[in-house]
C-alpha positions in Angstrom: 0.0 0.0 0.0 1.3 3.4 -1.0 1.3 5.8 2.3 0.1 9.3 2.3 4.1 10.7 3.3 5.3 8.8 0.2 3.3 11.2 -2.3 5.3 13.4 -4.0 3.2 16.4 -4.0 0.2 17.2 -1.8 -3.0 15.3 -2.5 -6.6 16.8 -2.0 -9.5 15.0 0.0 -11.3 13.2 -3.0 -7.4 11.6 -3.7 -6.9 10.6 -0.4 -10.3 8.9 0.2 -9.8 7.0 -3.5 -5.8 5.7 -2.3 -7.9 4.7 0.9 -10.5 3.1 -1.3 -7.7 1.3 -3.4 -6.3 -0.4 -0.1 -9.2 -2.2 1.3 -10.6 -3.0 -2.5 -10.9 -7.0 -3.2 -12.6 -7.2 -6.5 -11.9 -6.5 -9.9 -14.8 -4.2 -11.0 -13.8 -1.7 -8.0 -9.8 -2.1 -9.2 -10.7 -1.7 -12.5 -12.1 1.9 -12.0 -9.5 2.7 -9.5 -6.5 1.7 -11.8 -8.0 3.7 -14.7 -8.5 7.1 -12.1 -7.2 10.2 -13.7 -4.9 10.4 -10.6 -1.5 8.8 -10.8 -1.3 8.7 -7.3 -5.3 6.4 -6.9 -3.5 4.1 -9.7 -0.2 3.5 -8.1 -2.7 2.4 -4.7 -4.5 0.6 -7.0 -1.8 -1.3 -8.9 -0.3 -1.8 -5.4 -3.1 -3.6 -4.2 -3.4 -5.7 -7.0 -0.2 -6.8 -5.9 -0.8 -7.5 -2.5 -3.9 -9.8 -3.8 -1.8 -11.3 -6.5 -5.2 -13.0 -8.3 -5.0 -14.3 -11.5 -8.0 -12.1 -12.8 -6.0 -9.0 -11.8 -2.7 -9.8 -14.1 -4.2 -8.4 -17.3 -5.3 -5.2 -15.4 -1.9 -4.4 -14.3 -0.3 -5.3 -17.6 -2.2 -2.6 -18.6 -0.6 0.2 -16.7 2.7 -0.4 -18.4 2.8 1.9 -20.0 0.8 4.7 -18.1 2.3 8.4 -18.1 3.3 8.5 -14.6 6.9 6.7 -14.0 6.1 5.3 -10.6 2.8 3.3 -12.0 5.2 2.0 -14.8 7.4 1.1 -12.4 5.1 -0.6 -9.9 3.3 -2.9 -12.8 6.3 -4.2 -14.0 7.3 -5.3 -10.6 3.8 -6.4 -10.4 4.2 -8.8 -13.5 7.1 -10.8 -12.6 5.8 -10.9 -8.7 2.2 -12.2 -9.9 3.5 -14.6 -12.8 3.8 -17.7 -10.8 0.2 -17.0 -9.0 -1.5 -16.7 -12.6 -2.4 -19.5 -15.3 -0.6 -19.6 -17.9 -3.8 -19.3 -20.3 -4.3 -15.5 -18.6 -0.7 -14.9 -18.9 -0.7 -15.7 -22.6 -3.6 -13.6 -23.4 -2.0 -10.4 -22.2 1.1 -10.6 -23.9 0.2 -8.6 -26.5 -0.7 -6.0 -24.0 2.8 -6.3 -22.9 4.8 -6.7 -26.1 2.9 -3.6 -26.8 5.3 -1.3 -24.5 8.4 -2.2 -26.7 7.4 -0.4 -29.5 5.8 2.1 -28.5 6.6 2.6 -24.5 7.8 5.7 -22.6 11.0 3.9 -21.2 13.5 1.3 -22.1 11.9 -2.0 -21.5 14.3 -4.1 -23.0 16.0 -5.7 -20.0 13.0 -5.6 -18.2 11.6 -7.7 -21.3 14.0 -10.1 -21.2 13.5 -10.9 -17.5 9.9 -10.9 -17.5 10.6 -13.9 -20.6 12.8 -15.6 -18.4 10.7 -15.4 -15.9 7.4 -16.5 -18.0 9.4 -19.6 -19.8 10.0 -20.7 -16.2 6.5 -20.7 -14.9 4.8 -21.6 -19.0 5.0 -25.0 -20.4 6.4 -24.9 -23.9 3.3 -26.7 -24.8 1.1 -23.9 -23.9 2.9 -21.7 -25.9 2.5 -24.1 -28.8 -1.2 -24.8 -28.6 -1.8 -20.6 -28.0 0.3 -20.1 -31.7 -2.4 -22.3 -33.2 -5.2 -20.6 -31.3 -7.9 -18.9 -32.5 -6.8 -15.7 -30.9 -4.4 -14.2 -33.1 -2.4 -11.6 -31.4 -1.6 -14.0 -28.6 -0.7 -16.3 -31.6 1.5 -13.3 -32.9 3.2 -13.0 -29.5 3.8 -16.9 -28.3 5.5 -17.3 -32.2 7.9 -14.2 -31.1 8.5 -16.1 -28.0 8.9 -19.8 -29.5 11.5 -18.2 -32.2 12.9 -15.7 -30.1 14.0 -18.5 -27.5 14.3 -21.1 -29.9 11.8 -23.3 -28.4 10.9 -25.0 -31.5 13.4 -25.7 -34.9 12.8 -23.5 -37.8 11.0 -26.2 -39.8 8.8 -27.1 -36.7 7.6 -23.7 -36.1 7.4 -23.1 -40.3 4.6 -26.3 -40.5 3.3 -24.8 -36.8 1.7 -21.4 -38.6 1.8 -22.1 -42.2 -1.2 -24.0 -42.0 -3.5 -20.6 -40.6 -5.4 -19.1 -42.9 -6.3 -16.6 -40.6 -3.8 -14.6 -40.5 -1.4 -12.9 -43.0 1.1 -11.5 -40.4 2.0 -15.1 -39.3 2.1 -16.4 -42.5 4.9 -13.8 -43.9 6.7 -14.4 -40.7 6.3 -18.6 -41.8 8.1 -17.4 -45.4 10.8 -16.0 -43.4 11.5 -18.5 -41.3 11.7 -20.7 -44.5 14.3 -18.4 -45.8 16.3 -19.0 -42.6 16.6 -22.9 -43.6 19.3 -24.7 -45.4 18.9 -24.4 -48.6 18.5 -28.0 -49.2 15.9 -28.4 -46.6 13.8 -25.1 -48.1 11.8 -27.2 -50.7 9.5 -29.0 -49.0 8.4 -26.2 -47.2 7.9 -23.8 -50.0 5.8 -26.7 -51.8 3.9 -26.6 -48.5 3.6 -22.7 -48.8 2.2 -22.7 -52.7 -1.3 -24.5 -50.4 -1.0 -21.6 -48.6 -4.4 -19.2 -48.2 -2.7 -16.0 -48.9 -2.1 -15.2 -52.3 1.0 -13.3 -51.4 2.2 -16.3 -50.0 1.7 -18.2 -52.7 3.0 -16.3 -55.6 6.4 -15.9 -53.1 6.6 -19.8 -52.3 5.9 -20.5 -55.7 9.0 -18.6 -57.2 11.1 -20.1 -55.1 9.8 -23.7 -55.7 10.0 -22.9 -59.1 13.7 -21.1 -58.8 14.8 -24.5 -57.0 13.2 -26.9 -59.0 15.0 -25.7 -62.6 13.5 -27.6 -65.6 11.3 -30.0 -63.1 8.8 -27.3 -61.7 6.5 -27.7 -65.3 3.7 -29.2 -63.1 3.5 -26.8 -60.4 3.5 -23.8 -62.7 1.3 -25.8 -64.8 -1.6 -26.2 -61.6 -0.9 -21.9 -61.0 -2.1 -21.3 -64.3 -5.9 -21.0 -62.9 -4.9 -19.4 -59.1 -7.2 -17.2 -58.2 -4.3 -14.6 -57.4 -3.0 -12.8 -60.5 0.7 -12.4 -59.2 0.6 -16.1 -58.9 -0.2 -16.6 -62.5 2.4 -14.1 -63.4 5.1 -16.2 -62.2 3.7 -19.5 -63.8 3.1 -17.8 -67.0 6.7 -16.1 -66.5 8.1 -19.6 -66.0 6.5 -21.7 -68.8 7.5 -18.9 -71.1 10.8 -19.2 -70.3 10.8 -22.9 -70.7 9.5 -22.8 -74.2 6.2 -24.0 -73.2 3.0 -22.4 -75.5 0.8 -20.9 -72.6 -2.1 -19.8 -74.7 -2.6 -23.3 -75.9 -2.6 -24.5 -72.1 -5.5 -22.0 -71.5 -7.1 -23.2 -74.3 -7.0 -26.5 -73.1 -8.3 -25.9 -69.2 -11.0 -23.6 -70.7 -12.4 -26.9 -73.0 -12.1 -29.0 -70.0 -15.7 -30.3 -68.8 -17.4 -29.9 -65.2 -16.0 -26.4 -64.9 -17.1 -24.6 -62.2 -17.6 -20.7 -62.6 -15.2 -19.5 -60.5 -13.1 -21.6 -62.1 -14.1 -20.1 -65.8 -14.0 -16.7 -64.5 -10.1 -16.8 -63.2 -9.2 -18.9 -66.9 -11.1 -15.8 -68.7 -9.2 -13.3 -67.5 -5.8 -15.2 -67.4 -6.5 -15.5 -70.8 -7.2 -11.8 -71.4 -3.8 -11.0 -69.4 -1.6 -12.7 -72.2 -2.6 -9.8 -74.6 -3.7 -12.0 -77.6 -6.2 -10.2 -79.6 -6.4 -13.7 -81.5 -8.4 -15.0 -78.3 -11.3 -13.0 -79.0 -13.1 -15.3 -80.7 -12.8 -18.0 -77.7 -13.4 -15.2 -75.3 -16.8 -14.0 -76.9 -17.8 -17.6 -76.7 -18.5 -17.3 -73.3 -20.4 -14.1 -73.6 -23.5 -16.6 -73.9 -22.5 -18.9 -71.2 -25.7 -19.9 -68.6 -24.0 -18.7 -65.6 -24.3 -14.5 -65.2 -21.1 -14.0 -63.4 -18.9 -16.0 -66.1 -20.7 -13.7 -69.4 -19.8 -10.5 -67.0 -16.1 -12.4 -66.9 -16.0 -12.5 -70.8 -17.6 -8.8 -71.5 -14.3 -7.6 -69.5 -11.7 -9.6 -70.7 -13.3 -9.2 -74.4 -12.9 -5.4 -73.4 -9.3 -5.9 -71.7 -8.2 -7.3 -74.7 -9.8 -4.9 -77.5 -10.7 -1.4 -75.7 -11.5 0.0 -79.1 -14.6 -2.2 -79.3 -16.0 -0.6 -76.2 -19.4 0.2 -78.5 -20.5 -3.1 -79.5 -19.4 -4.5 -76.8 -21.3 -2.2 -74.5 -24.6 -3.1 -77.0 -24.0 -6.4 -76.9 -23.9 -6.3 -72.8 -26.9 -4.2 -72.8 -29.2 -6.8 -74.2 -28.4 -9.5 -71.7 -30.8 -11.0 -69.8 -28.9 -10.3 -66.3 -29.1 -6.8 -64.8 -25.6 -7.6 -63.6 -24.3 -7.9 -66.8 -26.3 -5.2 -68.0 -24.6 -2.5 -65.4 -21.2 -3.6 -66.9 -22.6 -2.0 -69.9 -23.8 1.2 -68.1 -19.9 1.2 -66.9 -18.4 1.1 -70.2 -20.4 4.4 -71.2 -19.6 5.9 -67.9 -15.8 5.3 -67.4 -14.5 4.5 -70.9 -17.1 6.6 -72.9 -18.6 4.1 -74.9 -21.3 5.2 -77.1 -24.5 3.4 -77.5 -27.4 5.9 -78.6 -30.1 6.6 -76.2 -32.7 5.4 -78.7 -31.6 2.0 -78.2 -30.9 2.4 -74.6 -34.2 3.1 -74.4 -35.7 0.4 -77.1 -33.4 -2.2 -75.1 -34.2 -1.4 -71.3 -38.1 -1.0 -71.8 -38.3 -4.3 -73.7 -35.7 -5.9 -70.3 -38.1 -3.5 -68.2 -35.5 -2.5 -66.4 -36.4 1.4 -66.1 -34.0 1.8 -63.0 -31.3 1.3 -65.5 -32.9 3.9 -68.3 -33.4 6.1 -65.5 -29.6 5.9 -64.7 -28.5 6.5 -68.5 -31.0 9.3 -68.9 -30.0 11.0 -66.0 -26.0 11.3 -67.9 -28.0 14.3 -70.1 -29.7 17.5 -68.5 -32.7 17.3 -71.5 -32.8 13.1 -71.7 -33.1 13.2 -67.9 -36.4 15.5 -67.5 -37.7 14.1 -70.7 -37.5 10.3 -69.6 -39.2 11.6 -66.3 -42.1 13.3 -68.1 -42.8 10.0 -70.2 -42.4 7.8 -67.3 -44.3 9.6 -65.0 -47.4 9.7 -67.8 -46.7 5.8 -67.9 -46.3 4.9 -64.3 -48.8 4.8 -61.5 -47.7 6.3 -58.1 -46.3 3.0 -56.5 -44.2 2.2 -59.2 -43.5 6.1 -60.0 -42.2 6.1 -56.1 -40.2 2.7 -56.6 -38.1 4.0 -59.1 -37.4 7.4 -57.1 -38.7 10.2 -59.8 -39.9 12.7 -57.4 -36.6 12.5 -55.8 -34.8 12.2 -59.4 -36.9 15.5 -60.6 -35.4 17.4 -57.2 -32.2 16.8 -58.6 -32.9 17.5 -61.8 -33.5 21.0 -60.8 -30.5 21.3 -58.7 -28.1 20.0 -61.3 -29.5 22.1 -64.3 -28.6 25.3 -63.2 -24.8 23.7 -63.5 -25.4 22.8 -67.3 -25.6 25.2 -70.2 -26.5 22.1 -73.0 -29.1 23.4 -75.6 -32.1 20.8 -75.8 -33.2 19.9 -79.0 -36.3 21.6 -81.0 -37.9 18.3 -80.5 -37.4 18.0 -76.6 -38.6 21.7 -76.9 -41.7 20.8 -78.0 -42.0 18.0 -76.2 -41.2 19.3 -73.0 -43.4 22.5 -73.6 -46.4 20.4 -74.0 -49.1 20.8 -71.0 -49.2 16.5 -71.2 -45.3 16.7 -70.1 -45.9 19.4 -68.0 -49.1 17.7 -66.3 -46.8 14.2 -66.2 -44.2 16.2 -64.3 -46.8 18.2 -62.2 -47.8 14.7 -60.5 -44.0 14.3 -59.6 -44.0 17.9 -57.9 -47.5 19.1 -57.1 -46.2 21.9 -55.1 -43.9 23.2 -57.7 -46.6 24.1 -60.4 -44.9 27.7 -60.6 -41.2 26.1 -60.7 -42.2 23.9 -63.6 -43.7 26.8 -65.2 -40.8 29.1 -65.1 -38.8 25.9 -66.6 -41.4 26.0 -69.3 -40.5 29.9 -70.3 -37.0 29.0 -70.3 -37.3 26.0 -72.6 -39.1 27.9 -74.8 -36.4 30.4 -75.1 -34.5 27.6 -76.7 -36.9 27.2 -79.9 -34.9 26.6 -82.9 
């Protein structure tokens, strides 16, 4: 317990009452609130106390205060730690390493030594075992921290604690550290584990464990390039594709081959699609358009991209030929085309296309690209539409916009869309969509009419 004569400046009466407090507390609720006071002196008493009770539930508390802005609480939890270690089991201890690792980074002191006692102190009192099973564990910055501790110490060989982590697929951080390790090895003894790797969940991991499998194996590492070809990761393509090259090997053909195979699944057709597309043959077209018909949505969306990776300039007909697709999915790739790459499809069709699909959502979208389009498809749609479906496609709301985006656009309309737009049937249609803004709509009216060719 912390005495009042050993306080370093004078305390006030709520302080002393809470440092009281802290000395006769026994659970953790109260010594969690005491340990997080805003006074340094209440969390010293309260760290101290923790001490004096030495319960297991009270080591992750105190771990926390190792780094707290006041030297003497820093002080007082790390003789805390070492004192409480043998009182705690190891399954606490483990789980508030991290906590502890923390302060070497990022602490307000030098904890190195200290560090390297507490670690002595904790392989004494922690069955290597435990740290074992807590590496595979489901939590994964105690699995971060007992790997430190099993390669800092050397508790396990390299290959042993390679084959201990590789297998997560959980984690990315532990399996970069696994690739190092592997590095670490003999370079005879590196194989098997990079084979292991190329399994590995991480893509990263794979496309690094791959080279290297590849690098070793010389003219014998066809096959495992050869089962890359259709990874989902594109880096670990790359290095197959890189590698067959360089062998002689005709890659194109071997797409060609695993895209006529039977029982493909779609994910499996999508990743060959746009392998295919990577190589930069325009000659693949052909085969690539093929699939533009296939029965599953996401595979035709797969071809439309790669056809359009591989010949940009066809953006036009190949934004038509999207449009008419039966999938709204494939349909919006389309709507992309005009929108990011400026392909051209004319709104006449966009229209003739979507009302046949009834997908009006989509017209909407494309008619709202053009001031004059936009109000006109509202007008038509609004004469065509009852008020449920009129409020399911959002025109009221669509109008509103309309008028706050047209004051930012100075595009003529046509003399038709004039006319058209002039018209008291337009104006009624649009009247239905705004019945308060009869005068608004009318003001747009003398405007348009400004316009007349």
């Amino acid at each position: 317990m912390v005495s009042q004569a050993e306080h370093r400046y004078p305390i006030d009466r709520y302080t002393a009452e809470r440092i009281q407090e802290a000395g006769f507390a026994s659970h953790l609720e109260e010594l969690q609130v005491l340990a997080r006071d805003r006074s340094g002196y209440v969390r010293e008493a309260a760290i101290a106390r923790c001490l004096e009770l030495a319960l297991p539930e009270l080591f992750a508390l105190v771990a926390e205060r190792l780094n707290d802005w006041v030297p003497q609480v820093r002080r007082l939890a790390r003789k805390a730690l070492v004192t409480m270690l043998p009182f705690t089991p190891p399954t606490q201890v483990l789980a508030a390493l991290p906590e502890i690792f923390l302060v070497h980074s990022s602490g307000r002191d030098d904890y190195s030594s200290w560090l390297d006692e507490f670690e002595n102190a904790l392989l004494g009192a922690v069955p290597v075992d435990e740290f074992i099973a807590n590496a595979k564990g489901k939590n994964i910055k105690t699995a971060r921290a007992c790997v430190h501790l099993i390669k800092k110490h050397g508790l396990l060989e390299a290959a042993e604690l390679f084959d201990l982590i590789i297998g997560r697929n959980d984690d990315i951080v532990l399996a970069n550290l696994a690739m190092q390790y592997c590095a670490e090895l003999p370079r005879d003894k590196q194989i098997l584990q990079y084979k292991a790797a190329t399994r590995s969940h991480f893509g990263s991991v794979r496309t690094i464990s791959l080279g290297k499998v590849l690098e070793q194996s010389g003219e014998n590492g066809h096959q495992f390039a050869k089962s890359a070809l259709d990874d989902p990761q594109s880096s670990v393509r790359f290095v197959a594709v890189g590698y067959l090259r360089s062998q002689g090997i005709d890659v194109r053909a071997l797409y060609h081959e695993l895209l006529g195979a039977k029982n493909l699944k779609a994910r499996q057709l999508r990743i060959l699609l746009t392998a295919l597309a990577s190589l930069q043959d325009t000659a693949d077209i052909p085969r690539i358009r093929s699939f533009c018909t296939h029965t599953d949505i996401s595979v035709r969306r797969a071809a439309f991209n790669s056809w359009h990776k591989l010949a940009p300039h066809d953006r036009d007909e190949i934004a038509l030929t999207a449009l008419q697709d039966t999938a709204r999915g494939v349909r919006k790739f389309a709507y992309q085309l005009v929108c990011r790459y400026g392909a051209y499809i004319p709104f006449s069709r966009i229209e003739e296309i979507l009302a046949r699909s009834g997908d009006l959502q989509m017209l909407l979208m494309f008619a709202e690209r053009e001031k004059w389009k936009w109000i006109e498809s509202l007008a038509r749609l609004s004469r065509d539409l009852n008020k449920v479906e009129s409020d399911a496609l959002g025109l009221e709301e669509s109008l509103a916009r309309w008028f706050a985006y047209s004051a930012r656009s100075f595009v003529r309309p046509s003399a038709e869309q004039v006319r058209f737009l002039t018209s008291p049937a337009a104006l009624s249609s649009l009247e239905r969509l705004m019945p308060n803004g009869r005068q608004l709509l009318h003001l747009m009216a003398e405007e348009i009419k400004t316009f007349r060719h």
